[in-house]
C-alpha positions, 0 to 999 in steps of 0.5 A: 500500500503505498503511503500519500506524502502532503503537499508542501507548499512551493517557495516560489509563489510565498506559499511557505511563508503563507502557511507560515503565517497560518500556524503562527496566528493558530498558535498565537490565538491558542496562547491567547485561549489559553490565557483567557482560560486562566483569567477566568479561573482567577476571577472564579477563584474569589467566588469559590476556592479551586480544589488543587490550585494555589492562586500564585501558582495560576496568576504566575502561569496566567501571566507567562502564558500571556506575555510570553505566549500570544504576546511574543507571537504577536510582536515577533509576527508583526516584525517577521511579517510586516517589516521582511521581505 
């Protein structure tokens, strides 16, 4: 049986940098989702105490996750995208 290899992307007509560009928004707006998600439980953890989470320990995730998630995505992508050939 004979295995199908995907279809790269040909360099010539900006494909890669095309597909570059899709997975690195995928990826930034995961980060966002996922900080998004900690906020939330942040702010659910003044109503009611979370079983098995410390507060420092998701403010300290919620944090990294947004700065060092979707916000490097974001300015590293604006600076790759916009401002390279």
């Amino acid at each position: 049986m004979d295995s199908v290899k995907p279809q790269r992307p040909a360099i010539s007509d900006g494909g890669v940098i095309n597909h570059l560009k899709y997975w690195w928004m995928k990826a930034g707006l995961a980060f966002f989702f996922l900080a998004a998600v900690f906020g939330m439980m942040m702010r659910y953890y003044y109503i009611s105490e979370i079983p098995f989470v410390d507060y420092k320990y998701l403010l300290h995730a919620h944090s990294h996750t947004a700065l060092l998630g979707w916000g490097y995505m974001f300015v590293s992508g604006v600076f790759i995208f916009l401002f390279s050939k």
